[in-house]
N, C-alpha and C positions, 0 to 999 in steps of 0.2 A: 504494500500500500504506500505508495507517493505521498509526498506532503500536497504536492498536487492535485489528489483525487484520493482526500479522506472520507471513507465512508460513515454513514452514522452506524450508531446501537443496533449490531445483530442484522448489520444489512449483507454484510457479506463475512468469509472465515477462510482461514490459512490453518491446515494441518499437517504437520512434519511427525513423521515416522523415522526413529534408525532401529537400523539391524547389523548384527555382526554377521561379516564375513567369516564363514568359516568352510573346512574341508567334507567335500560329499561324503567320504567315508566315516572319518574320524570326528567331526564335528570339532576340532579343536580350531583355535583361531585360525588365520592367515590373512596377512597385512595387502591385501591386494584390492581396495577399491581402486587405486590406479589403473591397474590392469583391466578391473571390470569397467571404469569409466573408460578408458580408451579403445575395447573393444566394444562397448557401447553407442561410441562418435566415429566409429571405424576413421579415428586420427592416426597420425602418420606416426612413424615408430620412431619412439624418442620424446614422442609430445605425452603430453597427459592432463586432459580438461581438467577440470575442479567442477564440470556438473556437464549433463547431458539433459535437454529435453525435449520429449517426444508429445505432439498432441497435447494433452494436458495439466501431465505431470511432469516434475524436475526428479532425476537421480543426481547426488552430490556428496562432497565427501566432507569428511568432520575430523576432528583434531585427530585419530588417533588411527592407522592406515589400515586396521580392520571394521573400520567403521564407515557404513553407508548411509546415506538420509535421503528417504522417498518425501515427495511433497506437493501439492497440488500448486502447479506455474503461476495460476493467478487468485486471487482470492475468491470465491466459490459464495452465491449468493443460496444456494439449497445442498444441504450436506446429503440430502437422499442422492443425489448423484456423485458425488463422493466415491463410495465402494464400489460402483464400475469403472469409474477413471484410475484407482489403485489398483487392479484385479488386470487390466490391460496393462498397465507399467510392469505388475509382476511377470505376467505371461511373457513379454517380450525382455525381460532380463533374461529369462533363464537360459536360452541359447551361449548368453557369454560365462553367462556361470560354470554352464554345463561344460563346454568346449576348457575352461580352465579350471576343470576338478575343485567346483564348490556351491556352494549353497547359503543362502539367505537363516539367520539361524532367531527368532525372534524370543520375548521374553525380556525383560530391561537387563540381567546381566549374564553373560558368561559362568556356566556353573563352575568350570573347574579352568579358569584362567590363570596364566602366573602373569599377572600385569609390568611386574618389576622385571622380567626374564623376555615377556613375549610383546611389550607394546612399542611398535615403531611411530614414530609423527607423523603426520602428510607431510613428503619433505618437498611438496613443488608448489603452484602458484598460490600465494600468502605463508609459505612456509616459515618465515621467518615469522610471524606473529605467532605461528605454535611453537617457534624456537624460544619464543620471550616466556608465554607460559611456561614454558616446560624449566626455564630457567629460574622462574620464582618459585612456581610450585613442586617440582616433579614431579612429573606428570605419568610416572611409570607406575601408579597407585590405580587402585580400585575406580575413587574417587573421581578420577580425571578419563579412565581407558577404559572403563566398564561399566557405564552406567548409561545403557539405551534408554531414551525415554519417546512421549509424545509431547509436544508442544501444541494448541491452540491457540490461534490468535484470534482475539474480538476485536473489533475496531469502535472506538470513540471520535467524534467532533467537538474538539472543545472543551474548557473545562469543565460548565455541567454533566456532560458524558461523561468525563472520566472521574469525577467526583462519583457518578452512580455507578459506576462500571466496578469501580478501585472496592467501593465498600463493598459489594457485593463477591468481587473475588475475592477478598479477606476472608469470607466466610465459607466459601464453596470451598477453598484449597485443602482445609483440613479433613475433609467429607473422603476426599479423590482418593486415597488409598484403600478405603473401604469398597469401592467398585472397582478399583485397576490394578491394584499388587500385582505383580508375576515375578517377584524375583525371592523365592525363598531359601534357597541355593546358593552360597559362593566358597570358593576355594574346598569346593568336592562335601561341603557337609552342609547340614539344614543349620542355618543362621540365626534364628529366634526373631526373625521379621519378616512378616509378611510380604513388606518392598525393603530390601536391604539395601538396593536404590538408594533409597529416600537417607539410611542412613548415612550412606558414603558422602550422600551430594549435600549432605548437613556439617561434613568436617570436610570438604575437600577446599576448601579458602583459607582454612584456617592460618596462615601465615599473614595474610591480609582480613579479616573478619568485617571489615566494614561491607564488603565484596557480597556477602548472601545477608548479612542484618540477621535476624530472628526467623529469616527463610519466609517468615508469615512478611510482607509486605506492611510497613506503620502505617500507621492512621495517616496519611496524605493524600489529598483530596484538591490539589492543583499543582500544577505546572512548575511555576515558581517556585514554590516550596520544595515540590518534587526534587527539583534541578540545587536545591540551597540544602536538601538534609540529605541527600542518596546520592544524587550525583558529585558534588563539592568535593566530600569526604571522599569516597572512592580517588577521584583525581588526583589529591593530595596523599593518600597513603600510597598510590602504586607509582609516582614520579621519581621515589628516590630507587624504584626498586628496575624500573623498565629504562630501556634505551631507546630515546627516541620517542615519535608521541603516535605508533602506529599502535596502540593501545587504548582504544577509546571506551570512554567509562561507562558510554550507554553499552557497548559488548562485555564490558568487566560487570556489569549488576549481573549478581547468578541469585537473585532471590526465588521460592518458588513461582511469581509473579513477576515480573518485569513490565514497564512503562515503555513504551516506544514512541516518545515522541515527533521523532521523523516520519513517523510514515504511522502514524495514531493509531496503536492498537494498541491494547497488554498482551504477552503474552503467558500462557500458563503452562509451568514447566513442570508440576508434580503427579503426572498419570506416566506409569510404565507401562510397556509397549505389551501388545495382545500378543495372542497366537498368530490370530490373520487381522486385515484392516478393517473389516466389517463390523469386528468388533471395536477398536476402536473408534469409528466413526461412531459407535451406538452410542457411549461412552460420551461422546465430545458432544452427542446432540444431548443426553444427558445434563451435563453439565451445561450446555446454555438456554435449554430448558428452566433451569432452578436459577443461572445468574439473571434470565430475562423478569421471571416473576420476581425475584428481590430487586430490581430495579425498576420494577413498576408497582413496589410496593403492595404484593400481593398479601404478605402477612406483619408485616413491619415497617415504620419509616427510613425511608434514607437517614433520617438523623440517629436513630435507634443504632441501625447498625452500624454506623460509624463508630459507637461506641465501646464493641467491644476490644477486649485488653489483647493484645498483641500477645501477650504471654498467656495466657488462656489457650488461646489459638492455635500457640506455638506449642503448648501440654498434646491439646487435641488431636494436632496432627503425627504426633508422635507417638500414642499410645496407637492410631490409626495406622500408620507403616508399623508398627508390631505386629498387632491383631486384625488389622483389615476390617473383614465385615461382620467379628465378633467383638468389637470395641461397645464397649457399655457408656453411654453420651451420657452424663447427669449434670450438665451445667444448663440448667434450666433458663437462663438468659438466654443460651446459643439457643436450646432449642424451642423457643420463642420466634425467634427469629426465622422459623419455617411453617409456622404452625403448629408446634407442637403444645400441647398443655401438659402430656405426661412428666412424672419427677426423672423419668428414665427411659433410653430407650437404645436398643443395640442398631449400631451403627448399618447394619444389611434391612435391618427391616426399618430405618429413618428412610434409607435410599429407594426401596421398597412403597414406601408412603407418597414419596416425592413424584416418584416415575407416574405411580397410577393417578396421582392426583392430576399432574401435568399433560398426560399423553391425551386428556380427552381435550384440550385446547390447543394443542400443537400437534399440527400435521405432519411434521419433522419428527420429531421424537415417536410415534404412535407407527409410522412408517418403516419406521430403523429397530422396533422392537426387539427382534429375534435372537442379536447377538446377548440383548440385555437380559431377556426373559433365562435365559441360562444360568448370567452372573449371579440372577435375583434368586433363581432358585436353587442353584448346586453350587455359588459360590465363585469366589476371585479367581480367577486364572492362576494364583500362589494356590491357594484352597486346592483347588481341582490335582494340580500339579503334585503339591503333596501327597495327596489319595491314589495317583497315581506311581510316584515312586514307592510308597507305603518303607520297608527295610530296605528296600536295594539299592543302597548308600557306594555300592562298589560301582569301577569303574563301567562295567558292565552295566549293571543296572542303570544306571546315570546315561548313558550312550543310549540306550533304548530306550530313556522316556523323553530325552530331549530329539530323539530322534522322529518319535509321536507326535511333536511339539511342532517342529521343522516340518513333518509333512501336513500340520494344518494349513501351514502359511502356503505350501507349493499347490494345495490342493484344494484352499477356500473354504475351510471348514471349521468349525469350533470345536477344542477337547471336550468331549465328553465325556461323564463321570463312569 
């Protein structure tokens, strides 16, 4: 979205998918989006894009060279068209896949990665900006080389837009783990989080901490402000640390929300990636389902919600990437803020309330059901995933349920329990 041709509230949407590259057989990493983008742009031998697009979706690559990111080219005014423009991207990658022995491998991380042993950078066009990262952070970490996710973007006009926009994603982001977990797995054992994601990308700044804030996005509700408490500070903490100024602060905020003022949208960085995109899609119409009614003040006012505590939020979403969609919600102010009058209520059947409440108003979400009717009823994609590895903690085991996982996404399907 151009500063040019900002759209308003919920008029149009940008969603980014990545996936690990990894080998058909062995499912273990391999650092070759290069290869898969240049035999993608059938470019000359020696070149290697940073993104390819066909029709309309983009393939591109991401800091770390096992990593690929699917995305819809332009901003998308009906997400029910969505899942057939990512199903055609798939189908026509996999020729280059195939031809160079690998496969698209989904879930937000890598179950049995050694990031410190096996992660390479993009070493070609902007290379040098993942050279700067890697330089402050090391980026040979969980944190930085193993954390697939989805991104949404909504777009605001102006500051009342994202004054309503801002409060309302404050409150949706803690919810998101309870409908998208898929990562319960890293370094070969079950991890005691449902998105262990979520944990990683909660300590991976930590050398800079201004950089993700409380992950929950503050109470800021303009431009100004925005740019005087998040942007400022970021600028001034990474200037002694970066060379040169190809480090720009609106790319350095890694909150679970981000402001994009150039091009007016937020983006929402806390759902891990599905099996297939259909699920996600379900997922992302979900969630602007529940941000459009809080911004139109379905149960609550704009000024209500602005109020709740950033540290609240920040509990919330934490006990959430633990337990997902069996988190026990009893902050009764939050759940006010949806409707709810119970003293309690577990986080799968809040999401559960929301969906059925919402789908009979929205043609989008009531459309897109299928993938969710699953989550709602057999659980998170972490859930499902564990019931499927059950003991088989070996390497063996582990190859064969991520290998079930791998052919939802080749095959357009959902795990089933």
């Amino acid at each position: 979205m151009s500063a040019a041709s900002k759209r308003q509230l919920f008029e149009a949407f940008g969603v980014e998918l990545e996936y690990v590259i990894v080998d058909r057989e062995t499912l273990s990493v391999r650092s070759s989006a290069d290869r898969v983008l240049q035999s993608l742009s059938h470019a000359m031998p020696g070149h290697f894009p940073s993104d390819f697009s066909e029709r309309l979706c983009t393939w591109s690559n991401e800091l770390a060279l096992h990593v690929i990111e699917l995305k819809n080219t332009d901003p998308i005014a009906n997400l029910v068209r969505l899942p057939a423009q990512f199903e055609h991207a798939l189908r026509a990658i996999e020729p280059s896949l195939e031809k160079l022995g690998l496969r698209l491998l989904p879930t937000s991380m890598h179950p049995w990665m050694n990031p410190t042993k096996e992660t390479q950078l993009w070493p070609h066009e902007y290379g040098e900006i993942y050279k700067q990262y890697h330089h402050i952070f090391n980026c040979n970490s969980h944190g930085w080389a193993n954390v697939q996710s989805v991104h949404l973007n909504v777009p605001f006009d102006g500051d009342e837009q994202f004054a309503k926009l801002h409060a309302a994603v404050r409150l949706v982001l803690p919810l998101l783990p309870a409908l998208a977990a898929s990562s319960p797995i890293v370094d070969a054992q079950i991890s005691g989080w449902h998105s262990t994601r979520m944990k990683m990308y909660m300590a991976h700044c930590d050398r800079v901490p201004v950089m993700t804030g409380p992950i929950i996005p503050e109470p800021i509700f303009d431009e100004a402000t925005y740019r005087r408490e998040i942007f400022a500070p970021i600028a001034a903490a990474i200037k002694p640390l970066a060379t040169g100024d190809s480090l720009q602060c609106e790319f350095l905020n890694a909150r679970g929300a981000i402001a994009r003022f150039d091009r007016g949208s937020v983006e929402l960085r806390v759902m891990d990636v599905q099996e297939y995109p259909a699920a996600d899609v379900s997922i992302c119409a979900a969630v602007v389902a529940v941000l459009r009614a809080l911004t139109q003040q379905k149960w609550t006012s704009t000024e209500a919600q602005k109020q709740m505590p950033t540290d609240r939020l920040r509990a919330l979403l934490t006990e959430c990437s633990i337990r997902a969609e069996n988190t026990i919600i009893e902050d009764q102010e939050f759940l006010r803020q949806f409707g709810i009058s119970d003293h309690s209520i577990r986080s799968g059947d809040l999401w559960q309330h929301l969906v059925q409440t919402l789908r009979a108003e929205d043609p989008t979400l009531d459309s897109l059901m299928a993938p969710l009717t699953i989550i709602l009823e057999h659980g998170t994609l972490s859930t499902r995933m564990l019931n499927l590895i059950g003991d088989s903690l070996s390497p063996e085991g582990l190859l064969d349920a991520y290998d079930q996982v791998a052919d939802c996404l080749q095959q357009w399907q959902p795990l089933l329990p």
